[in-house]
N, C-alpha and C positions, 0 to 999 in steps of 0.2 A: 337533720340531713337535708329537709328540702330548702329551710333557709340557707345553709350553706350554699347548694345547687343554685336558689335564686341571687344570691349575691354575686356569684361569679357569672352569672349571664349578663347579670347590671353593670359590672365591673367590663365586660367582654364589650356589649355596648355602647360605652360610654370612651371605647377608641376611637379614635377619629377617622375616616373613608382612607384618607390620604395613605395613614399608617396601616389599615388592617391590608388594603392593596398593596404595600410592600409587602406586608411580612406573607402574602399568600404569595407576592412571587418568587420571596427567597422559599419556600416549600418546594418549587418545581424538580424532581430529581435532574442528577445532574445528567450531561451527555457521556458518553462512554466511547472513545477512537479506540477498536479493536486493532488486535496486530498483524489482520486482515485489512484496514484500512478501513473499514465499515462504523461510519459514526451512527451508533443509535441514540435515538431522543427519546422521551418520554410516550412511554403506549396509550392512550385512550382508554382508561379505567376509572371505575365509580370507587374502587379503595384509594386512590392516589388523586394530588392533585394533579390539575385543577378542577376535575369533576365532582370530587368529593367534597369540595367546598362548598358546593349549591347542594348539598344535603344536608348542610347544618341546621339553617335556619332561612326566613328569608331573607333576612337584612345581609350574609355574606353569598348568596347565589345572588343576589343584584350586585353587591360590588363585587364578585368573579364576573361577572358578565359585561360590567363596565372597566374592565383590565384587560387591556388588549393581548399585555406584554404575556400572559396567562395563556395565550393562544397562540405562541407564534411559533410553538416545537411541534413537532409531532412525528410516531411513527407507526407504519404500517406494513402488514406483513406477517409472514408468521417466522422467519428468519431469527434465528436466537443465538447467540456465541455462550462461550464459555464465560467471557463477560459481561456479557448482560445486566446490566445495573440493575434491571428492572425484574429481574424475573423472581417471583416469590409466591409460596403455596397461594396465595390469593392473588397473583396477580399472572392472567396466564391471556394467551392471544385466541381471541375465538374467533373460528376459521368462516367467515360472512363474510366473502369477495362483494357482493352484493349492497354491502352495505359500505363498504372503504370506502365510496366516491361519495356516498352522502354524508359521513363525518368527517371527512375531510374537508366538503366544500362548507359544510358549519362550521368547521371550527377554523380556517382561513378566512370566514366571513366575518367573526367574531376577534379576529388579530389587527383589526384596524387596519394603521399604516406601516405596522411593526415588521421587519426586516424577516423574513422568513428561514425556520430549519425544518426539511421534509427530507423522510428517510420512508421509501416505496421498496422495500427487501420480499420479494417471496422468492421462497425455496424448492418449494417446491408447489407445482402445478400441472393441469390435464390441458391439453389443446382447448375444449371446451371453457375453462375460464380463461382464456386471451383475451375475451371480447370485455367481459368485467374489469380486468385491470386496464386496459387498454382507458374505460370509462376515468379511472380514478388518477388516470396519466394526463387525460385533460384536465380531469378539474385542477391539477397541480399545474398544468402550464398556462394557465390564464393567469397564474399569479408572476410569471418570472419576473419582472419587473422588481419586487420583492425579492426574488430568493440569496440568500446570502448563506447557507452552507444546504446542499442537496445531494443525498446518495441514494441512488437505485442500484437494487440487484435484481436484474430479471434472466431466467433464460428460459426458452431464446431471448435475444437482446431485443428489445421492444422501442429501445433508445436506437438512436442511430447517427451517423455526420450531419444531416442535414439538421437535424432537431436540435443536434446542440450548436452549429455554424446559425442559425436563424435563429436558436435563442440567445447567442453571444454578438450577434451583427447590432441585437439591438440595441447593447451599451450598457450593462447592466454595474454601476459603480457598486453596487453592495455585496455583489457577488464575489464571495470569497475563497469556498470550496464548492467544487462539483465535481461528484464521483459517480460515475455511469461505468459498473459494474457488470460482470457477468462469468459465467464460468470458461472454463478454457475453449476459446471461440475457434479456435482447429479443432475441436472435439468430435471425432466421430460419430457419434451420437447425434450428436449437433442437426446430421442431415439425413437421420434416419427416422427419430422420433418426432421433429418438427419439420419433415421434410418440405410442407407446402403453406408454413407459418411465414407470412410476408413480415418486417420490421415495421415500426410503425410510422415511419419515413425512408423512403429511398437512401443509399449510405454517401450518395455524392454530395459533392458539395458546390457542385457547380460552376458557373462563369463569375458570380459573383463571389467568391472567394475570398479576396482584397480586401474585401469592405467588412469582415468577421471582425471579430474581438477587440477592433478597436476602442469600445468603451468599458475594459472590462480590467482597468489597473491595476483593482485590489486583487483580483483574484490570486491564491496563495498556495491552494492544492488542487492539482488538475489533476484526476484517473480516469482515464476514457480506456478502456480494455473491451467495450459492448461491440466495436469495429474498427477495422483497420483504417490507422489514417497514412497520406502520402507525404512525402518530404517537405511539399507545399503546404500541404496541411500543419504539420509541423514546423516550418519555419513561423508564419500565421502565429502559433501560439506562444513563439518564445520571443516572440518579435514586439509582442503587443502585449505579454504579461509580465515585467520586470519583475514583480512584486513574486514570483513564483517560488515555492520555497520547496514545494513536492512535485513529482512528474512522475505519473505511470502509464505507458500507454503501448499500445500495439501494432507494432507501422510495419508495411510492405511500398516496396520500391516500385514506382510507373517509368520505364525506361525513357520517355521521352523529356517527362517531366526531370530526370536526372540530367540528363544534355545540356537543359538549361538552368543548370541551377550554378551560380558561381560559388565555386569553393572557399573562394576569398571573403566571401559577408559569413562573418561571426556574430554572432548575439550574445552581450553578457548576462548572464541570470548572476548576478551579482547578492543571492539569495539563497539559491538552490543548495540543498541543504542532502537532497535524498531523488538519485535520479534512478527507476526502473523501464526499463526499454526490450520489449519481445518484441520476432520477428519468427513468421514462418518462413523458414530459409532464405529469405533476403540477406543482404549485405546490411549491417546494422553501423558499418563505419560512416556510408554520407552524413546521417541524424547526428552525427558524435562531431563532425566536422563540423554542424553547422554553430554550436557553443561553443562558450568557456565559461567555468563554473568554481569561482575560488575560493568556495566554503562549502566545498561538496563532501560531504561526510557518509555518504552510503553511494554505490553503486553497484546495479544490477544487469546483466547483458546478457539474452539467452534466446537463440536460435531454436525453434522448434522446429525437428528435422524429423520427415520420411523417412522409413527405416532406411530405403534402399538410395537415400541424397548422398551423393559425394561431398564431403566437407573441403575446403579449401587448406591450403598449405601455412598461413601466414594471414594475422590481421593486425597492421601497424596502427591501423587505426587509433587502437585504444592507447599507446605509445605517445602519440604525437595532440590526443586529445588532452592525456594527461600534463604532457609539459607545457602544452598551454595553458592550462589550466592553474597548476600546480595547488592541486586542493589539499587540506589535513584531511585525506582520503583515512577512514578507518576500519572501510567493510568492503570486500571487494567479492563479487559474486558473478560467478561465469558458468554458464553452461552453454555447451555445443558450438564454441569461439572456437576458431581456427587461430591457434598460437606457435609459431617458432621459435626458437630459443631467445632470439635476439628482440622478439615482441614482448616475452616475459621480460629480461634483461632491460630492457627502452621502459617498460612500464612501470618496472619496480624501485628502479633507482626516484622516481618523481615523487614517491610516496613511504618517503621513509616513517611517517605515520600510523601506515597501517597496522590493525590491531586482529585482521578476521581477511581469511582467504577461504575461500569455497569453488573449489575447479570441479564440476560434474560432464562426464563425457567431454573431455579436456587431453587434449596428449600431452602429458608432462613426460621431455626428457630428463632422464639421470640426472643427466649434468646439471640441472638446474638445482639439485638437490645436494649434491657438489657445492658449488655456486654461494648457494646460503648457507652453509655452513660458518658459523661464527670461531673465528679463531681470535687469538691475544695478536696478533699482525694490528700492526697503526692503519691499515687501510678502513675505508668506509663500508660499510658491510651493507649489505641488499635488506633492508626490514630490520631493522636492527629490535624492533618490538613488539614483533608477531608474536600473538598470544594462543591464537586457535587454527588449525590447519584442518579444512576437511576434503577429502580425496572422494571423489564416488562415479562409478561405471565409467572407468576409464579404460580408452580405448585399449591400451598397452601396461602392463604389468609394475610392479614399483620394487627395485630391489632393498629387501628388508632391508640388507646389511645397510647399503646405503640412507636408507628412512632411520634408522637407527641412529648412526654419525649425527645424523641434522638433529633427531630430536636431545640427544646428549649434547652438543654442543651449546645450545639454544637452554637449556634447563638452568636455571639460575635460582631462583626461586627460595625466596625466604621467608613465605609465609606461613605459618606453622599449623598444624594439621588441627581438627577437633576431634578429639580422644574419642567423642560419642558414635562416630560416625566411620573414624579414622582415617576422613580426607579433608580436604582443605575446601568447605563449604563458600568461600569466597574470598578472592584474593584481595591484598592491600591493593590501594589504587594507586600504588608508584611501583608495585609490580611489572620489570618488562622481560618477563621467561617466557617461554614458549609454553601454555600450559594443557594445550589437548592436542591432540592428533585423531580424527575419524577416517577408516579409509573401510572401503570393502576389503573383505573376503579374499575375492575372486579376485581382487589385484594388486593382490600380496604374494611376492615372489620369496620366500625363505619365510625367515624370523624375525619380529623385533625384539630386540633384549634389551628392554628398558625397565626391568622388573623391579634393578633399584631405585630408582627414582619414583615406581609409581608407588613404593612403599615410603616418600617422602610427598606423595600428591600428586603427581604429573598424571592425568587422566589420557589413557591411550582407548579408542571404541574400536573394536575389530567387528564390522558387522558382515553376521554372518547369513546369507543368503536361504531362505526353505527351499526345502526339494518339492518342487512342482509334485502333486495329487497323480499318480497314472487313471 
């Protein structure tokens, strides 16, 4: 047994530096994009690489230490999803704020000149470690120069405009995603628990403004949700990052700065692939004007409104965005837009495409539901390939009868149930029925009688609302 033992150490040895630093860095687990947007990296563990490799022996902790590329992930935090690549009875996040900033700046020390991924997630935290993480926020900003995919989730947001406008002024070509994260930054809470936690830079961005992003081409996924940015702010980033393929961000409207803004300069993201845009009751149409986006496949648009905000009557915006545009739009996501008939009507003809509608706190008229109804008529039909329709806390009521019509007209559907199950666990991909409908409860007027169909698969959710606790 021990000569076996010893032949295969001779055998392990007698690989060559060159080859055994490959194969240690194909070992690095991989990265994981959750469907939160949050990219985790590899955690700093003695069971995984690349730490565990300098417990082997000494000949492979000298060549882990001479591999820079071995260094150049990393994540911190105690932040976990559902998927979590990493997460395994032996592999768990031990909660030393105190000590992030010193392995992080070791093992950025140890990445040479290699192109940086840093993921800073905590979830949860006491006012009292602000001042610890705040330490481990520098040591990650003396590298920007480097960094080439970074996501922080902090709240409060400890990122801010200024910090990322002066880490983008300075021309970063590697940089390719940056996500500065945080929870929903209207949040009440927001200014009760951290009511006198300053950000870790002021959120303006100043007179020098102009002079941001312009060296930062590659960049490919921008989520800045940490702080509101202004139209300028936002013109700046689509102006100077062609290469953009994702955009999530948080903007409010400076009335002055809207005066001067020409409605006529368009920018093409000629890339953009997936656009999300919040707004606490601003007007979400200027930002919509200032593109056009002709391979845009997801969009997001949602007003976060005061209970007691008056919503507007009408937003063409999204209408007139769209026909510029003319994207294979396939998901379209609205909540608390101010829509007329004729903004539906304008919006939907441009996207015969679509595959997924989700109106939340949306007035949807009847007629619209009229409208879409599919019939044998030669005319052009509004979504001719809507597959999923979901309705929720609308302001006004949805006549069953009428939800009925659309959803029976719309039901085509030929793909055949699993006996196991007794539904149709996934449709063919040249399926184009209508195949769910989600709506509340509370705004469902009558009945829908789709009972046959859903005994052929047509998934209908009726959700239904708890009686609040007295």
């Amino acid at each position: 047994m021990a000569s076996i033992f010893s032949s295969e150490v001779t055998g392990i040895s007698c690989i060559p530096a060159e080859v055994l630093s490959l194969i240690f860095i194909a070992s690095i687990p991989d990265d994981i994009v959750t469907d939160e947007y949050l990219s985790m990296f590899p955690r700093p563990s003695v069971h995984q690489s690349p730490l565990v490799l300098g417990r082997v022996c000494r000949l492979w902790r000298e060549i882990s230490l001479k591999t820079p590329r071995l260094w150049c992930k990393i994540q911190l935090g105690d932040m976990k999803t559902e998927r979590d690549g990493y997460a395994s009875p032996h592999i768990h996040y031990s909660r030393d704020l105190g000590r992030d900033s010193v392995t992080l700046r070791e093992w950025l020390r140890r990445s040479g000149n290699c192109p940086l991924s840093i993921g800073l997630c905590y979830e949860e935290f006491n006012e009292s470690d602000i001042d610890l993480i705040r330490e481990t926020i520098e040591v990650a900003m003396l590298y920007t120069r480097r960094w080439k995919h970074v996501t922080s989730y902090l709240t409060p947001p400890l990122f801010s405009w200024e910090v990322v406008s002066s880490l983008l002024e300075g021309g970063n070509p590697l940089l390719e995603c940056l996500h500065i994260l945080t929870d929903d930054i209207f949040a009440e809470e927001r200014t009760t628990s951290f009511r006198h936690v300053k950000p870790h830079i002021t959120s303006s961005m100043g007179d020098y403004a102009s002079t941001t992003l312009t060296g930062c081409h590659s960049l490919r996924s921008l989520l800045l949700t940490s702080a509101t940015i202004t139209l300028e702010q936002f013109k700046l980033c689509v102006a100077h990052c062609p290469l953009l393929e994702t955009i999530v961000v948080t903007v409010h409207n400076v009335l002055h700065l809207l005066t001067m803004t020409n409605v006529n300069d368009t920018y093409a993201l000629p890339h953009l692939t997936d656009l999300h845009i919040f707004s606490a009751g601003d007007s979400i149409g200027p930002f919509l004007h200032q593109i056009s986006c002709p391979l845009l496949e997801k969009l997001v648009l949602a007003q976060i409104l005061e209970d007691d905000a008056i919503l507007g009557t009408s937003c063409p915006h999204l209408g007139l965005f769209l026909r510029r545009s003319h994207p294979p739009l396939r998901y379209l996501d609205l909540t608390s837009i101010p829509m007329a008939l004729d903004d539906f009507l304008d919006s939907f003809k441009e996207v015969p495409s679509l595959k997924s509608l989700s109106l939340d706190d949306v007035e949807v008229p009847d007629e619209l539901f009229r409208i879409l109804l599919l019939s044998p008529e030669p005319h052009q039909p509004l979504l001719p390939t809507l597959q999923s329709l979901t309705l929720t806390e609308l302001p006004a009521d949805i006549n069953g009868e009428t939800l009925t019509a659309l959803i029976l007209s719309r039901w085509k559907c030929q793909c055949e149930l699993e006996c196991s199950i007794g539904e149709i666990s996934e449709h063919y991909p040249e399926c184009q029925s209508l195949q769910s409908v989600s709506i509340d409860s509370e705004n469902l007027r009558g009945n829908v009688d789709v009972g046959a169909i859903i005994e052929q698969g047509f998934k209908l959710i009726i959700n239904v609302n708890p009686i609040p606790a007295l």
